[in-house]
C-alpha positions in Angstrom: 0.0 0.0 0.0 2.9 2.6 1.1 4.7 1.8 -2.4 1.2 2.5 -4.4 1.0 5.8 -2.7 4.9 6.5 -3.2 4.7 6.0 -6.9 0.9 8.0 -7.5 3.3 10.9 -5.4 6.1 10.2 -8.2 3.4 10.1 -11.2 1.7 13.2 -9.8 5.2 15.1 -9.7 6.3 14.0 -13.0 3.1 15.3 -14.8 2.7 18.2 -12.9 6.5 19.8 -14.4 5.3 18.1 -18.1 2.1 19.9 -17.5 4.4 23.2 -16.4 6.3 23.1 -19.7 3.5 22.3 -21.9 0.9 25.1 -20.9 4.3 27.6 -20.8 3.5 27.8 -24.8 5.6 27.7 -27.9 7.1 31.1 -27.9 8.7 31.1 -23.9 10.0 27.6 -24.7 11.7 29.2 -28.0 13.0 32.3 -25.8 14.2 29.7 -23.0 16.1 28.0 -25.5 17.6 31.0 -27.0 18.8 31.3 -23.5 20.2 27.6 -23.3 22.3 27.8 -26.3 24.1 31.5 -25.5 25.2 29.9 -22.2 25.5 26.0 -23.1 23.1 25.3 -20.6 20.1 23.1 -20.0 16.7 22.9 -18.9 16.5 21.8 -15.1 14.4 18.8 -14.8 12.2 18.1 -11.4 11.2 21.6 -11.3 7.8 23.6 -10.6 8.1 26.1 -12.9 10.1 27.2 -16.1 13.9 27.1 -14.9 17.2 27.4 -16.6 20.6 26.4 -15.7 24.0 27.6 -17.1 27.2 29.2 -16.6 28.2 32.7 -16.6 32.1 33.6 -15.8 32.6 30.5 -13.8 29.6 30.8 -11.5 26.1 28.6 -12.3 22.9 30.8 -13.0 19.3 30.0 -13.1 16.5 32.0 -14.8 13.1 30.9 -12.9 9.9 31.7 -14.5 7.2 31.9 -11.8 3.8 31.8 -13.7 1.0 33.8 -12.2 -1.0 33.1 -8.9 -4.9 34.0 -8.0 -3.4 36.8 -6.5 0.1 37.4 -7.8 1.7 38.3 -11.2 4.7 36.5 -13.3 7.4 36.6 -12.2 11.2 36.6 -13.3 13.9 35.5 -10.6 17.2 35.9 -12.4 19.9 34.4 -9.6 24.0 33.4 -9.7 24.9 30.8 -7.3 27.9 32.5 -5.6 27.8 32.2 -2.0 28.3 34.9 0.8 28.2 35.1 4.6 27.0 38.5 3.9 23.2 39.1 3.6 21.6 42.1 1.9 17.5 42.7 1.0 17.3 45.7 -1.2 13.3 46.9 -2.8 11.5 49.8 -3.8 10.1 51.3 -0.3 6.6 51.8 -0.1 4.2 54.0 2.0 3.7 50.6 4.4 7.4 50.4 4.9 7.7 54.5 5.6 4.8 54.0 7.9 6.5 51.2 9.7 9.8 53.3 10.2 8.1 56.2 11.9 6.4 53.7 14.4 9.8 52.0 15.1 8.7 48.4 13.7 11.4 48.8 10.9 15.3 48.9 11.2 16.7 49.2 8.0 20.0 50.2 7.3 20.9 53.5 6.1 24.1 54.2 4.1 24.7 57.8 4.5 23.0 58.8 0.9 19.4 60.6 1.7 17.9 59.9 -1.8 18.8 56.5 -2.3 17.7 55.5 1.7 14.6 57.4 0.9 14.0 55.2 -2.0 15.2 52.0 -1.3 14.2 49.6 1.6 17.8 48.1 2.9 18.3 45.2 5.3 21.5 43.1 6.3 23.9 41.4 8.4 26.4 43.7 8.1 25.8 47.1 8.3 29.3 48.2 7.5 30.1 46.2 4.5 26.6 47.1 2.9 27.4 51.4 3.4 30.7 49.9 1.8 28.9 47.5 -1.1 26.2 50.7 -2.0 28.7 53.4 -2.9 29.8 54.4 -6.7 28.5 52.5 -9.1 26.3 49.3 -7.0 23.5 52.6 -6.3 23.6 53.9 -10.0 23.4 49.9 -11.2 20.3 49.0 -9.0 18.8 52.3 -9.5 19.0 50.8 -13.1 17.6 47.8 -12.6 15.0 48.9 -10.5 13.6 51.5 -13.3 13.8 48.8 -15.5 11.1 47.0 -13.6 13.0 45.0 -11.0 11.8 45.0 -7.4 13.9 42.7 -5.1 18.0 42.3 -4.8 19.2 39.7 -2.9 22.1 38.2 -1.3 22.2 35.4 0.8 24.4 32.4 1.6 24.0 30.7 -1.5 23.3 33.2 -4.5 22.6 36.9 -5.7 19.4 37.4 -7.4 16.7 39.5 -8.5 13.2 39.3 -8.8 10.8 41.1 -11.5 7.3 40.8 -11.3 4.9 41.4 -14.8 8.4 40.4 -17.1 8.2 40.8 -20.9 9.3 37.5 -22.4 10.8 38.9 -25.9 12.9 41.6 -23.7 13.5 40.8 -20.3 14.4 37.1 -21.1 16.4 37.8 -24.1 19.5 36.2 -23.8 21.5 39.6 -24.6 19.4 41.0 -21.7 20.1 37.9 -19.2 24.1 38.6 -20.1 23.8 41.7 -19.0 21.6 40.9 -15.8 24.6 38.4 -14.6 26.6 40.8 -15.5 25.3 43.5 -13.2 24.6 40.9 -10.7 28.2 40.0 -10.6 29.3 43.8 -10.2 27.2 43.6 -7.5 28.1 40.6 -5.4 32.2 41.5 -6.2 32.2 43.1 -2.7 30.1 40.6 -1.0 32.0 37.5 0.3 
């Protein structure tokens, strides 16, 4: 009875990542391969959603394609496996987060530039190295990003990503657009160990 249930569990996963890359549709599996053959990657198998792996100077990558919820939209998670002791949350902040400063329930970090901490929620491990990590060109690179759509940075102990919700498949998953994503992404991180 246990190895009935243990193999309908096996089926069910199995058709639920076919079913994932059969409703994705024609022209995302043609912009996904695009993607696999400028990097000599692959498709990751045993996955939820949409997900390419390859290499980019050295370091894996993955491009995740998170389809839309009841309640949430697409989303793009573009991350570079290159681990860090250092943690750092970057977003957009919002009139919640402002309101949550002014009541005390928020500590961010604040690195000294008024405009950019007035714009950008920052959290991390290490205060120091993240006033260190956001000077030059890591504020004028995610102020980039972030006007192109992005809303998250992250780093964390095993990667540096970003997250873009409502994505356009033809631009923001081009692979000329991906190369520079890692790209920027590795500019990033170069501080961050």
């Amino acid at each position: 009875m246990i190895n009935l249930i243990a193999l309908f569990i096996a089926i069910l996963f199995v058709v639920a990542v076919v079913l994932t890359f059969v409703v994705t549709g024609p022209a995302r599996n043609k912009t996904l391969k695009s993607v696999v053959e400028r990097f000599d990657g692959s498709f990751a198998i045993f996955t939820f959603w949409p997900t390419v792996k390859g290499k980019y100077q050295g370091f894996e990558f993955h491009i995740v394609l998170v389809p839309a919820g009841k309640s949430s939209p697409e989303k793009l998670i573009v991350r570079l496996l290159k681990p860090s002791v250092f943690t750092l949350s970057v977003s957009r902040e919002t009139a919640l987060a402002r309101l949550g400063k002014k009541i005390r329930l928020i500590n961010e970090i604040q690195i000294n530039d008024p405009s950019f901490d007035k714009e950008f929620l920052i959290f991390s491990n290490r205060p120091v190295q993240t006033v260190h990590l956001l000077n030059g060109s890591a504020k004028s690179i995610l102020r980039e990003l972030f006007a192109s759509g992005f809303q998250t940075f992250r780093i964390d102990a095993t990667s540096v990503s970003l997250l873009k919700p409502n994505y356009t498949l033809e631009t923001d998953v081009a692979p000329a657009r991906i190369e520079d994503i890692l790209q920027k992404l590795l500019t990033l991180s170069s501080n961050a160990v």
